[in-house]
RODO-776639 format. One line per field, with one value per residue (C-alpha): x, y, z; residue in three letters. Coordinates in steps of 0.02 Angstrom, whole numbers, plus 50000, padded with zeros to 5 digits. Each point is the difference from the previous one (the first is absolute). Example, Ala and Ser with C-alpha at 12.3 -4.5 7.8 and 13.67 -1.06 7.14 Angstrom:
<nodes>
x <- 50615;50069
y <- 49775;50172
z <- 50390;49967
res <- ala;ser
</nodes>
This chain:
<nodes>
x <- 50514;49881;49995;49828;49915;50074;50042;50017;50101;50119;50072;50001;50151;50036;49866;50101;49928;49839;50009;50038;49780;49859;49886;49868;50112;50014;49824;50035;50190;49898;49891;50163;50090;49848;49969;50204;49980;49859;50095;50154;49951;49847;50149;50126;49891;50042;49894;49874;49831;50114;50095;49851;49912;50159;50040;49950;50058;50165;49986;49961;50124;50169;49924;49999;50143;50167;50055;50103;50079;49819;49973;49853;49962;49886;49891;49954;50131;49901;49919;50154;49997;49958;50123;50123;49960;50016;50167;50103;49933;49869;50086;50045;49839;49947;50154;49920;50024;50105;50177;50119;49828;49952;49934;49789;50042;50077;50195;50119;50149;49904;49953;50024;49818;49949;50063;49954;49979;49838;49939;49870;49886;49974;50190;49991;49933;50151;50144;49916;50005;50176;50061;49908;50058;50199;49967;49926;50162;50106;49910;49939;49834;49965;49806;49962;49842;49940;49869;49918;49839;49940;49947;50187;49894;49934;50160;50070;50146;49940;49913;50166;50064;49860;49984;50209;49989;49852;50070;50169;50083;50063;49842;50087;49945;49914;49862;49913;49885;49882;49921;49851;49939;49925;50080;50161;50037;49802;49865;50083;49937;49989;49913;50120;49938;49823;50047;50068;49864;49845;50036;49974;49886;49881;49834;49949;50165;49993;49807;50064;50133;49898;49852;50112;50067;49834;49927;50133;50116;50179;50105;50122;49849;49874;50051;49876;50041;50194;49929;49913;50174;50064;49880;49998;50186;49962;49855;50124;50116;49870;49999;50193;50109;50110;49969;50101;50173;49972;50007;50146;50085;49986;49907;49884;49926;49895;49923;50058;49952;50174;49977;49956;50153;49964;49893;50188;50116;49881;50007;50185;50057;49919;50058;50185;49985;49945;50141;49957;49940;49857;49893;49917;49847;49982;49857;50024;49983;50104;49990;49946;49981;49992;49819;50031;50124;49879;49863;50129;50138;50045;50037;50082;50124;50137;49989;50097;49986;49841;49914;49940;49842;49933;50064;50050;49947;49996;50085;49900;50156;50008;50158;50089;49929;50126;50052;49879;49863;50022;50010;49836;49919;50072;49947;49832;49995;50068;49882;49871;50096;49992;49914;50151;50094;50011;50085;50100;50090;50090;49904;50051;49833;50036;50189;49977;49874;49860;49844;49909;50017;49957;49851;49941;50046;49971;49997;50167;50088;50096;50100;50109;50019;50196;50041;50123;50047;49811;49955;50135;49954;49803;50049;50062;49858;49908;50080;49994;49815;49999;50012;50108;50050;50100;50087;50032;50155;50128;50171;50055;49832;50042;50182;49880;49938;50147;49961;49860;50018;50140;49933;49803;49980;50174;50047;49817;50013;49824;49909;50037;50025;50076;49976;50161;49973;50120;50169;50165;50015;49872;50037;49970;49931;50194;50081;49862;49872;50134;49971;50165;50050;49825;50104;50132;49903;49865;50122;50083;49827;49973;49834;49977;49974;50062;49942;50058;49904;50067;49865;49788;49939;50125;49943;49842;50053;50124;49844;49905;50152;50046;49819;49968;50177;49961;50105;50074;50052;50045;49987;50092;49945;50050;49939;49918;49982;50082;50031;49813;49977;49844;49921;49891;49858;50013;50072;50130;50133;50216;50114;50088;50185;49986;50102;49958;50139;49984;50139;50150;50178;50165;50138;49898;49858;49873;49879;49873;49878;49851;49973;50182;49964;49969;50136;50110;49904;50062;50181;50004;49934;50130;50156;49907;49998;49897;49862;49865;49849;50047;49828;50017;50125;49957;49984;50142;50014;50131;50012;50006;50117;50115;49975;50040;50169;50065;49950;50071;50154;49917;49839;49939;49830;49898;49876;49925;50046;50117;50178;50026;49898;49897;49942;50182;50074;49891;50059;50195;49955;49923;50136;50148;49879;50036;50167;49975;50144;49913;50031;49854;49963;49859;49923;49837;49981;50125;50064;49937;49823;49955;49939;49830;49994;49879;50010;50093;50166;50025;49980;50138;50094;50017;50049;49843;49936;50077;50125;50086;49977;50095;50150;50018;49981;50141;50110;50008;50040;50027;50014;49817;49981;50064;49895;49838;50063;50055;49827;49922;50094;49955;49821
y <- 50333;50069;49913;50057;49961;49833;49939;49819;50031;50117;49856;49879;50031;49820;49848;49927;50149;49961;49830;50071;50044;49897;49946;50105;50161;49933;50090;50182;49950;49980;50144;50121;49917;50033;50178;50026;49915;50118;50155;49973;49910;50169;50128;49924;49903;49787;49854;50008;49888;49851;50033;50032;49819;49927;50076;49850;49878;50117;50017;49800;49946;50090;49978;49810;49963;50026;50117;50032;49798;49933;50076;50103;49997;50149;49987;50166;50114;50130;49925;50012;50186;49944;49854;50137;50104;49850;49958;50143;50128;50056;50183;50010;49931;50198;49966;49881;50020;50125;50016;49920;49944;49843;49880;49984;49812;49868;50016;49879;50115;50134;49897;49827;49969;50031;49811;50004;50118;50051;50151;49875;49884;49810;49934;49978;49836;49937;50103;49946;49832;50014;50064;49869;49844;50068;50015;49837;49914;50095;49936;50165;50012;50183;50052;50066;50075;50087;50135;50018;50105;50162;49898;49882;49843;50038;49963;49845;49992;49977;49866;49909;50029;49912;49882;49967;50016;49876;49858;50018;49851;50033;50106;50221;50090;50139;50129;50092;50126;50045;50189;50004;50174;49953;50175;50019;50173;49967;49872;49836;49915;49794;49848;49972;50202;49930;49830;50107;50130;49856;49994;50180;50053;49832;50075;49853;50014;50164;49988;49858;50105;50166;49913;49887;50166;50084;49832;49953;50149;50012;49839;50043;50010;49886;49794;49974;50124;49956;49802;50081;50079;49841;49917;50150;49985;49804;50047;50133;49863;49932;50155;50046;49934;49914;49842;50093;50003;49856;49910;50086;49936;50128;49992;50157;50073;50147;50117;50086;50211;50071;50170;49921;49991;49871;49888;50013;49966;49875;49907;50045;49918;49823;50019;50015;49829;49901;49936;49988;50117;50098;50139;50133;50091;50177;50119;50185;50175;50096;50185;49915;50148;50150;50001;50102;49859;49846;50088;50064;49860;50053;50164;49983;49865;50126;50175;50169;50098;50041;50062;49835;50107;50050;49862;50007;50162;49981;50146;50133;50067;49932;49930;49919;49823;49827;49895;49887;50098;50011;49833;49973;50139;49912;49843;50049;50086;49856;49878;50131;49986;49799;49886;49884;50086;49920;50082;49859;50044;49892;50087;50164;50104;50153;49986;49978;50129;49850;50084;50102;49839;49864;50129;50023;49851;49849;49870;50046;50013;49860;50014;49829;50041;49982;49921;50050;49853;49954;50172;49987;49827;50057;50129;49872;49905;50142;50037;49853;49999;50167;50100;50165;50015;50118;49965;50137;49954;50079;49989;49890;49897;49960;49911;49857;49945;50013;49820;50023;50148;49912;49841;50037;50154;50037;49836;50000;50160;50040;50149;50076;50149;50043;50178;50013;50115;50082;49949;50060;50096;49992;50062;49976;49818;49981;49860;49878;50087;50088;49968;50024;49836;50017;50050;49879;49829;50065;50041;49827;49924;49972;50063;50140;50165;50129;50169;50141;50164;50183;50068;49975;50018;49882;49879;49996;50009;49831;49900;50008;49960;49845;49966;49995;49899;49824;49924;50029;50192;50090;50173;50034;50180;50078;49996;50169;50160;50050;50171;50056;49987;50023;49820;49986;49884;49920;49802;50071;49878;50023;49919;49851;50018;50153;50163;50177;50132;50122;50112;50027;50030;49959;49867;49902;49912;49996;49841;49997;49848;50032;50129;50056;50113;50160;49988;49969;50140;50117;49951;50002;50186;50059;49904;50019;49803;49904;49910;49846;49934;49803;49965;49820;49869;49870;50007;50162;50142;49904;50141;50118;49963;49952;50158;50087;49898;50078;50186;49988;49953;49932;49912;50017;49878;50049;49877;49961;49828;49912;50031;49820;49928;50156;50111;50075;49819;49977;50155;49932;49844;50069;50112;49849;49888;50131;49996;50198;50066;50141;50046;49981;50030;49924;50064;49917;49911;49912;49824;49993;50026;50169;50052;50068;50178;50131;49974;50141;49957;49849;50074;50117;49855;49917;50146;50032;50163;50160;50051;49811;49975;50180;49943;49845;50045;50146;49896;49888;50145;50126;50119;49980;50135;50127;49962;50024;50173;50041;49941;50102;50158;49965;50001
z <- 51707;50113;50143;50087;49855;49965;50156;49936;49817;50063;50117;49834;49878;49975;49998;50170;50088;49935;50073;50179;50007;50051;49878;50084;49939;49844;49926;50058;49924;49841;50021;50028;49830;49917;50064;49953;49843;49945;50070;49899;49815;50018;50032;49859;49886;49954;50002;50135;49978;50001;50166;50099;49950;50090;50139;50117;49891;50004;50200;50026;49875;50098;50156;50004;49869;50032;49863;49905;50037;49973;49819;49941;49827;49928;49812;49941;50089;50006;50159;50111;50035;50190;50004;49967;50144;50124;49930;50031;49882;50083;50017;49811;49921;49954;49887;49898;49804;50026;49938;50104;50119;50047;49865;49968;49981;50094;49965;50055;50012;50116;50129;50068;50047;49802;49961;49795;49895;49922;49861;49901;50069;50024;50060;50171;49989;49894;50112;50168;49938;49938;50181;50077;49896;50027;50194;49998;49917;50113;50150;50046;50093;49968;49929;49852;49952;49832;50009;49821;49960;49920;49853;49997;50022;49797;49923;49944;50088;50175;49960;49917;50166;50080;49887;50039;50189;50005;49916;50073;50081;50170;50020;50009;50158;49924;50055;49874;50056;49848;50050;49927;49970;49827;49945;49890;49942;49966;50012;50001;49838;49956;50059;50159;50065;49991;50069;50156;49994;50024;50179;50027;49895;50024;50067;50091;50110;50036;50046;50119;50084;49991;50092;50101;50076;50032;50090;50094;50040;50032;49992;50132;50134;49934;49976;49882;49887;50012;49921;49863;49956;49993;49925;49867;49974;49970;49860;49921;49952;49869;49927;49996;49870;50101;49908;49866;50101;50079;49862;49961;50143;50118;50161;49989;50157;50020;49934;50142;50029;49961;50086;50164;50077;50146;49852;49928;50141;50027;49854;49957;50146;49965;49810;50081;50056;49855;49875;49813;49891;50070;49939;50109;49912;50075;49963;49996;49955;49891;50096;50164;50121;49879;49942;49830;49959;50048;49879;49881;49972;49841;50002;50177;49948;49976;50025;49996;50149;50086;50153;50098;50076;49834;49881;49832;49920;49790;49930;49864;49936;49804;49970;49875;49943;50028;49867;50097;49961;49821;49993;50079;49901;49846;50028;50013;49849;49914;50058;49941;49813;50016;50108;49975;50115;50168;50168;50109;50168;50124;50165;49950;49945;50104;49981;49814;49947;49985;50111;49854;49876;50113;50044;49825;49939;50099;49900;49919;50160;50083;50153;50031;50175;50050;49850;49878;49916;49973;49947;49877;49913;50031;49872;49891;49990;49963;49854;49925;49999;49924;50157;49989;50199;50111;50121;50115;50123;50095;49928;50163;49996;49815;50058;50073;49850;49898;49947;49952;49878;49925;49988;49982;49915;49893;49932;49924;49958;50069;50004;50188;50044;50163;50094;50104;50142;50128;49883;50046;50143;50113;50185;50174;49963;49997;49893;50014;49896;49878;49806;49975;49904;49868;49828;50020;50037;49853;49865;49989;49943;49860;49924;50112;49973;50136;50008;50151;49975;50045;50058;50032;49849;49910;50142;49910;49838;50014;50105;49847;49876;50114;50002;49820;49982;49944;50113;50184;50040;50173;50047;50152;50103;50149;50170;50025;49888;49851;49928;49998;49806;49954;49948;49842;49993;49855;49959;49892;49965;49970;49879;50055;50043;49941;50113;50021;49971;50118;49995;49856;50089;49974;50045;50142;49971;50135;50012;50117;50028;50114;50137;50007;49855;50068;50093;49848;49910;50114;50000;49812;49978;50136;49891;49832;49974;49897;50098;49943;50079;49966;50052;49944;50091;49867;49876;49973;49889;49897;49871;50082;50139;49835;49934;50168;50024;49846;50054;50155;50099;50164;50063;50178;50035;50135;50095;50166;50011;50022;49869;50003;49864;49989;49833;50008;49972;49845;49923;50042;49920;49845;49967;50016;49899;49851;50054;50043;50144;50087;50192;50101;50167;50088;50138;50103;50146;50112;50008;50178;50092;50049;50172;50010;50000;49888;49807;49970;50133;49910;49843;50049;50088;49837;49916;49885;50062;49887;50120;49991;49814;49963;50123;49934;49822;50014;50120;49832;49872;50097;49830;49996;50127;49880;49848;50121;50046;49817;49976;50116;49939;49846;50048
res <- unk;unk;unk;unk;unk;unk;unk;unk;unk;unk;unk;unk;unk;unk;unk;unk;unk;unk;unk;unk;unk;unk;unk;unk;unk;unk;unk;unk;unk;unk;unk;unk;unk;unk;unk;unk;unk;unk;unk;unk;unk;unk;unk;unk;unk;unk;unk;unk;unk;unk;unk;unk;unk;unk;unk;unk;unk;unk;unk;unk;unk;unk;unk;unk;unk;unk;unk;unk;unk;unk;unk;unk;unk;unk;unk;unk;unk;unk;unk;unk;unk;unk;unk;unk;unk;unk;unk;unk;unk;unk;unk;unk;unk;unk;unk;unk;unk;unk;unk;unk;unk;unk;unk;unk;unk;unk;unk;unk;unk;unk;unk;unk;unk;unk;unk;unk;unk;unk;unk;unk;unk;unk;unk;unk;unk;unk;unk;unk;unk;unk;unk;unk;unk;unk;unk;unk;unk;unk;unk;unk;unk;unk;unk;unk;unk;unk;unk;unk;unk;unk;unk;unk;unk;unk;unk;unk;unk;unk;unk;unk;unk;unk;unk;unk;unk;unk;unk;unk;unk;unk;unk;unk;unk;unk;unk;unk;unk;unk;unk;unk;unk;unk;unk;unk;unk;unk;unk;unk;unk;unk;unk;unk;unk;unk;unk;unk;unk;unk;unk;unk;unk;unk;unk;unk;unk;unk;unk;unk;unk;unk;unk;unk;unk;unk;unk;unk;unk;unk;unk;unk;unk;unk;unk;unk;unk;unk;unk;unk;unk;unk;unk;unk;unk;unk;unk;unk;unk;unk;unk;unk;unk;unk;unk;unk;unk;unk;unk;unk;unk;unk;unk;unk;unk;unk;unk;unk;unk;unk;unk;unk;unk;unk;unk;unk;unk;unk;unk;unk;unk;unk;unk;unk;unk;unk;unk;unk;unk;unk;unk;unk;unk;unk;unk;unk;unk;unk;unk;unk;unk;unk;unk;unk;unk;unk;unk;unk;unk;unk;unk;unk;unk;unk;unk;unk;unk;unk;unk;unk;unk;unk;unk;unk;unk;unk;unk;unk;unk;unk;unk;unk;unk;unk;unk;unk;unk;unk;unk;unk;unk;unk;unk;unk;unk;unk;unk;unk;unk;unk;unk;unk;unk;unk;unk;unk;unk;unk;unk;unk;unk;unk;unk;unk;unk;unk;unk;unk;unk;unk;unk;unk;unk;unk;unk;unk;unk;unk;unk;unk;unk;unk;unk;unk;unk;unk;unk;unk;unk;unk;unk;unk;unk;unk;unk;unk;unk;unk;unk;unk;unk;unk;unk;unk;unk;unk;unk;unk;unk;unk;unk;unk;unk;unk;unk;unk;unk;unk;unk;unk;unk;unk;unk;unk;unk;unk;unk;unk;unk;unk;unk;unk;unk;unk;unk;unk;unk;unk;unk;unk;unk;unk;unk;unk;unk;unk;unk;unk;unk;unk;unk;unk;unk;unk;unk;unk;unk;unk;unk;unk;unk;unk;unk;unk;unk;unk;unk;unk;unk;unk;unk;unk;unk;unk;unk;unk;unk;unk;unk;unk;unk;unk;unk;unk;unk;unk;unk;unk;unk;unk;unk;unk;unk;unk;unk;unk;unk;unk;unk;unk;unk;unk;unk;unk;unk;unk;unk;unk;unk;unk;unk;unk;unk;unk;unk;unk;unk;unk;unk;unk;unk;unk;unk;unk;unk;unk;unk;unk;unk;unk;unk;unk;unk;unk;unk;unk;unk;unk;unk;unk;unk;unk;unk;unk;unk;unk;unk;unk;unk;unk;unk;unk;unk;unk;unk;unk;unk;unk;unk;unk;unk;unk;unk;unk;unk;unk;unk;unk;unk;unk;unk;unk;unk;unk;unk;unk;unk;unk;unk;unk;unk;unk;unk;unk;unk;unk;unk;unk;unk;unk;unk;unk;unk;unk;unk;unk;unk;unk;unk;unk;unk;unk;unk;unk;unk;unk;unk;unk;unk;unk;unk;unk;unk;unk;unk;unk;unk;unk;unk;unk;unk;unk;unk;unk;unk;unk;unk;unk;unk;unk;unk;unk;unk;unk;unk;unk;unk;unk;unk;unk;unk;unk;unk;unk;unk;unk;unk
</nodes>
């Protein structure tokens, strides 16, 4: 680190050295982790808007607790970018997402000071509260304090934890910091976002402070103005819904300016004296100190690499469009074909592929905020009023309302269909965002219909066949691009259960669900095998996976989830249900949680690229390698 230019971080590797300052060093402290933060997430890319909204709070919150033995609970992990760098990782944070680099999340086994572990949103109430019930029976007097924001606060969960924590007898020693930035990934959406957002969008309080200021002048020189502070900060609290938590059980104080760092050390320093469960409202600014972010919070959340002194720069260059574009572009075109159709997302509209529908059709879109298991059950309801919705979810998202689409939509086999976006292997989100687990927790139930496509184009082509099922269907896609297919505009539909032969060989059978297919393509021309695009999980290709096992002396399934319980397993099970004894080799993804790292290393760590599927397919029959050349010479 350089030194002359941060004169304060260089001397801070661990928060105990942050501790050794003044409070009157701690604002250029938190102007040099900002300035560092920006140079770093701008040269490697990561989350960014987030990490700038915290900084004080960050600064404040290892300055006066004793971390990592006081424990720090963070909601929304991509906040903690600068809790990283004061906790020994401030030299490796350029690694971040990287393979073999530092985590973009908190991660209990990196780091001592990252005390839970969080990918998804909305649990740091609940773990906080866990820590601080089990240091409480163990007569341990250490703090514990959950920071939740960036939209947490809309899910269900943290208030169960709340609603817990408030009515516990002996009363938990809890903080709970709610950041307010009103932003998620986007615009924060619900009634508790516009219970929060009266205070500071109320004209007649802002006219109050505005003309307050111009009247009286600065506080810290003038008496007068310093009561009308106070007597402002007493007005605010008709306005604030503190009535809300309090009622709750928790004693709420604030709202307090969270990137003033003295309004914070300030008011974190009382809080650390009261016992009970106490809430701390904050108010800041997602981007805080990079202007482009504060006017731009979306598309700053995270960002590849850019130059800091121009910003963001959108590229001309055409390229190839993501499976989450042709979803988007398809659901618009179906609610074009039927004003049924109905788009549903759990706080996901740019991560989805939602901006062009909720823009053209308004009244059709619904965003739950953070919300799964409501968006889910929403659905439901929907469709039993005649409603045909979509809900478009990642693959990990989906897990939280497993419940839900058992219980809600399958058992009453309702008319749902559910847009599964960035399935299998994902990337340098790391384990907590993988949809690696998506075919084996959907096949089991019954009623569903579970489609994988190859490639774009068949993307579209199974959205409108689980559309215009009449019951509950999934299409899982990819995270990213696909083979650059062209994509045809029409609503066209497929037969159900029904697979595509691609490729007549001999001996080994080649069965490919999903995205793994070109891959498998490839490896069949080189060893002349026979090769099918499964495209459906469930229902399967029962005749012609018979007809195949009779033709041929092996099977190999290909898949990027997980083997256990995966597509592979239902073609094992079909073929001992007809009592049919065929080797088969199965090869997907790991039983273990892979690393973050770019799409295509853990593709290749789990053996699915070409290279890994030919080794392991002639390390098997090795005599395979000589019917591919006879093959070839033959040619």
């Amino acid at each position: 680190m350089n030194a002359e230019r941060y004169p304060y971080l260089s001397k801070i590797a661990l928060p105990a050295d942050l501790r050794q300052f003044s409070d009157t060093e701690l604002p250029a402290i938190a102007d040099e982790l900002r300035a560092y933060l920006i140079e770093t997430v701008s040269t490697v890319g990561g989350h960014f808007g987030a990490g700038l909204g915290v900084i004080e709070l960050t600064v404040a919150l290892h300055y006066l607790y004793n971390t990592p033995e006081d424990r720090i609970v963070w909601d929304v992990g991509h906040q903690c970018y600068p809790h990283k760098i004061l906790t020994g990782r401030r030299d490796s944070i350029h690694t971040v997402k990287k393979k073999d680099g530092i985590a973009p999340f908190p991660k209990r086994d990196e780091s001592e000071f990252d005390t839970f572990g969080v990918g998804h949103s909305s649990t740091s109430i609940s773990a906080a509260l866990g820590m601080a019930c089990a240091l409480q029976r163990q007569g341990d007097d250490r703090q514990v304090v959950a920071i939740i924001g960036d939209g947490a606060m809309t899910a269900g969960m943290a208030y169960e934890a709340l609603n817990h924590a408030g009515g516990m007898d002996p009363e938990p020693n809890i903080l709970v910091i709610l950041n307010d930035n009103r932003m998620s990934i986007s615009e924060n959406v619900g009634g508790l976002t516009k219970m929060l957002g009266r205070l500071m969008s109320s004209p007649a309080m802002n006219a109050v402070r505005e003309g307050g200021k111009k009247i009286l002048g600065d506080k810290r020189t003038n008496p007068t103005a310093r009561f009308v502070r106070r007597w402002e900060e007493h007005w605010k609290g008709m306005f604030v819904p503190s009535t809300l938590f309090e009622e709750m059980g928790f004693h709420y104080s604030g709202p307090v300016d969270g990137n003033d760092i003295n309004a914070l050390v300030k008011s974190l320093r009382t809080m650390r004296t009261l016992k009970g469960p106490q809430l701390l409202h904050v108010i800041t600014t997602k981007g805080k100190g990079y202007d482009l972010a504060e006017d731009d919070q979306i598309e700053y959340h995270a960002v590849s690499p850019f130059d800091p002194n121009i910003g963001i720069v959108k590229k001309n260059t055409p390229s190839k469009p993501t499976y989450t574009q042709i979803f988007g572009d398809w659901l618009c075109d179906m609610a074009a074909a039927d004003e049924k159709c109905l788009g549903i997302t759990p706080a996901m509209r740019e991560g989805s592929g939602l901006v062009r529908f909720s823009q053209e059709y308004p009244k059709r879109y619904f965003d739950t905020a953070i919300a799964e298991q409501h968006a889910v059950t929403f659905a439901a309801g929907m469709a039993c009023e005649g409603g045909k919705p979509v809900v478009a979810i990642y693959s990990s998202f989906l897990q939280r309302a497993y419940d839900q689409l058992i219980h809600d939509v399958a058992l009453q086999n309702l008319d749902v269909l559910f847009a599964i976006d960035r399935a299998g292997v994902v990337g340098p989100d790391g384990a907590t965002h993988a949809g690696s687990f998506d075919l084996s927790f959907l096949r089991c139930i019954p009623n569903m219909v579970v489609m994988a496509p190859s490639d774009e184009n068949e993307c579209r082509l199974m959205l409108s066949t689980g559309y215009q099922y009449k019951g509950p269907a999934a299409v899982r896609y990819p995270r990213g691009s696909g083979t650059g297919i062209a994509v045809q505009d029409n609503l066209d539909t497929l037969p159900i259960g029904k697979a595509e032969l691609r490729q007549r060989g001999n001996k080994i059978a080649l069965l490919a669900f999903g995205a793994v297919l070109p891959a498998a393509e490839q490896v069949a021309k080189e060893l002349g095998l026979t090769v099918v695009n499964m495209r459906f999980i469930k229902p399967l290709d029962r005749n012609l996976i018979l007809e195949l096992a009779k033709t041929h002396d092996a099977f190999v399934t290909l898949e990027d989830n997980v083997v256990m319980g995966g597509a592979g397993s239902a073609v094992a099970e079909l073929l001992s249900a007809e009592n049919i004894v065929l080797p088969i080799m199965h090869l997907g993804l790991p039983d273990a949680y892979q690393e973050h790292a770019s799409r295509e290393q853990l593709l290749a760590e789990a053996g699915l690229d070409s290279a890994s599927i030919r080794a392991s397919i002639l390390q098997r029959w090795p005599l395979q390698a000589d019917a591919g050349i006879a093959k070839k010479a033959a040619g």
